[in-house]
N, C-alpha and C positions, 0 to 999 in steps of 0.2 A: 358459446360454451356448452348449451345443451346440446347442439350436434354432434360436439367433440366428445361427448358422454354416452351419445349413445353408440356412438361408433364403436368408441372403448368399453362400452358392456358387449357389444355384440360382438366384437374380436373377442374378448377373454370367452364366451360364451362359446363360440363356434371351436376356439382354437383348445380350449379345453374338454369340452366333448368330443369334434372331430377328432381335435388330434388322438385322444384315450383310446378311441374307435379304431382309430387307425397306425397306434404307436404299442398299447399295451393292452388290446381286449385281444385278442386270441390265446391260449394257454398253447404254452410249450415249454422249452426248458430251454435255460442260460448255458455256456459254455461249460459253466461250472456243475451242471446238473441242478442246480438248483429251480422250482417249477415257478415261471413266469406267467401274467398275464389275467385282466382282473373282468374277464367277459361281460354277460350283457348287465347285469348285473353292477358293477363298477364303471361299465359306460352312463348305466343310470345315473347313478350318480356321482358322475364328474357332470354332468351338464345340470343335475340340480345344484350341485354345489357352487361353480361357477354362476350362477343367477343368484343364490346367496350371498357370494362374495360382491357381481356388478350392483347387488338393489345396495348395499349398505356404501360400499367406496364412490357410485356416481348418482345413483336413488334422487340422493337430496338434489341433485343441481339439474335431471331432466324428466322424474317421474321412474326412470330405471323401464322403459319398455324393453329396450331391445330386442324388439321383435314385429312386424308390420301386421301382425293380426292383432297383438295387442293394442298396438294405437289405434287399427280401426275400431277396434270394438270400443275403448275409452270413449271414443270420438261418439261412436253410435250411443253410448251409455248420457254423453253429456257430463262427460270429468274432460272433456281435453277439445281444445279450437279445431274443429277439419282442416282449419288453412295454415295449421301447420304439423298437418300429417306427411303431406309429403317431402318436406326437409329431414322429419325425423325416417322416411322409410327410405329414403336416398342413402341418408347417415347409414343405419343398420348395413343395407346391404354393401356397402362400400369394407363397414368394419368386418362383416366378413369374409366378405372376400381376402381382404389384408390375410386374414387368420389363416385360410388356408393355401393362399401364397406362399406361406411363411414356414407352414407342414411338406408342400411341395418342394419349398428351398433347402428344408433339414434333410428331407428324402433324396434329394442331387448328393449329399456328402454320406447317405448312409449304404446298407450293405448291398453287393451287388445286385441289380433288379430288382430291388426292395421297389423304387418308386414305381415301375414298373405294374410289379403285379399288384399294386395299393388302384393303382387307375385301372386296369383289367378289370377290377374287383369290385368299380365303383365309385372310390374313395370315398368311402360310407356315405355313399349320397342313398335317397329315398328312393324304393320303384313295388312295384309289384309282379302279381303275375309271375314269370322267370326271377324276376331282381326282388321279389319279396325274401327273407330271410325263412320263412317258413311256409311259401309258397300260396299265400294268400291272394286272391285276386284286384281288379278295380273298385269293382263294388266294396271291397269290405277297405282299401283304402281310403277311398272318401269317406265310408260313414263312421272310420273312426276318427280320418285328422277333423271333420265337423263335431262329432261329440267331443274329441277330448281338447279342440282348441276350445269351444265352448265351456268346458268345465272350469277350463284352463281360466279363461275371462273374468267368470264369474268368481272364481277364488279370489280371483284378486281386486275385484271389484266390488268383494265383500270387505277382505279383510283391509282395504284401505279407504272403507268408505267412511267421512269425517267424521261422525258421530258411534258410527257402530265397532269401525273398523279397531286392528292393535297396532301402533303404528309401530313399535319397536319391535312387534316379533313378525310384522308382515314380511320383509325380507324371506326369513328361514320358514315362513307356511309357502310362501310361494316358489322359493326353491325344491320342497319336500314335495308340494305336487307335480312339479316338471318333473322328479325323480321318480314318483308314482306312473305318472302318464308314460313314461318309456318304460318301466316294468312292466308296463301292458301290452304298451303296441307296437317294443323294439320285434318282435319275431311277426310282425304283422307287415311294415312297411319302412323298417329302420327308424319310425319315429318322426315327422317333422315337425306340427304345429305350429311352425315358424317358418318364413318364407324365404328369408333371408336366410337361416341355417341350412335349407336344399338350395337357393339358389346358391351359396358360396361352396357347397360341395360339387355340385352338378357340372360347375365351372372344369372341373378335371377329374370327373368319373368318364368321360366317353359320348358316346352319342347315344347309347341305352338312357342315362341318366338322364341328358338333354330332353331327351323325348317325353318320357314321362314327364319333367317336372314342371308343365304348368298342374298338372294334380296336385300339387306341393304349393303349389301358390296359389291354384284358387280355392280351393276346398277349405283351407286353415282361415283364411281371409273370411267364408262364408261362414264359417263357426264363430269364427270371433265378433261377428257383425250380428248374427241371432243371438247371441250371448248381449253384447249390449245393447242390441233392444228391447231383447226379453227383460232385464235388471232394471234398466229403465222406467217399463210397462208396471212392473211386479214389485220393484221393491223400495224404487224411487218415484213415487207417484205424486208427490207435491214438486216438482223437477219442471221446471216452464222446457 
């Protein structure tokens, strides 16, 4: 049951950011002339909001990571068993993928070449250099998916720590800050902090995307692992 949860937070997670990313953040205009399209801005926050919605509807039955940096860091912090970290990052990346399988199946029945130029384009997977959105290099993608998966960590390994933490409003703090962290660094590197969220894109962006995305996957991993064992060191010191 907690694999089935986290799969199911990290489809809803992927499939409602990706898909936002790639269904309604460009501005244009409807048939009707009416102006469409809800940019980076609105992509922010469909993927904060969707981690809102996964920590409260599956939270209780797997901890709500949906994400393999999270659980490492948990793991590193000493909130969560390592030996079953990798069930739960199996889980993850499966539930993403599903999501945007699922973006690629709606894009087979939508407008001509839509699917098309969505892959050209990417399909909002993570890169730099060329594929950065505001032409940022390697360097400045690793140092931010390491600070801001790390930030990322420790938010949440504040606000759900048993004594300090709020267990009712930790959902919607740690949604708001996945919303904050891509307000920062969508024009930087599209964003990933999560590994599973580039690797279920990367799957049908091309071989640009391919290529970069172990950046994507190790870098976020390396944040989130100094994150908890920085928390650990620092804030959880009677912690065997």
């Amino acid at each position: 049951m907690k694999l089935v949860a986290e799969a199911s937070g990290t489809f809803l997670l992927v499939f409602g950011g990706v898909g936002t990313a790639l269904l309604a953040a460009n501005n244009g205009l409807a048939d009707n002339g009416f102006p469409v399209g809800v940019g980076y801005v609105g992509v922010a926050l469909a993927f904060g909001l969707t981690v809102v919605a996964g920590a409260y509807a599956w939270g209780p039955l797997s901890g709500g990571h949906f994400n393999p940096a999270i659980t490492l860091g948990l793991a590193a912090a000493g909130r969560f068993p390592w030996k079953d970290t990798i069930g739960y990052i199996i889980a993850q990346i499966v539930g993403g993928a599903i999501a945007t399988s699922i973006i690629v199946l709606i894009g087979l029945f939508g407008p001509d070449g839509w699917l098309q130029k969505a892959q050209d384009g990417g399909f909002a997977s993570n890169g730099f250099g060329d594929r950065s959105p505001g032409g940022f290099g390697l360097g400045s993608a690793i140092t931010i998916e390491i600070v801001l998966t790390g930030v990322f960590v420790l938010v949440i390994l504040g606000v759900t720590h048993v004594t300090r933490g709020n267990a009712t409003m930790a959902g919607l703090v740690i949604g708001l800050t996945l919303t904050l962290i891509h307000l920062i660094s969508i024009p930087v590197d599209n964003t990933s902090v999560n590994p599973a969220r580039s690797i279920a894109a990367a799957i049908y962006g091309g071989t640009g995307a391919l290529g970069q995305l172990w950046v994507f996957i190790v870098f976020p991993i390396v944040g989130g692992l100094i994150a908890g064992f920085a928390h650990r060191a620092l804030f959880d010191r009677t912690r065997s």
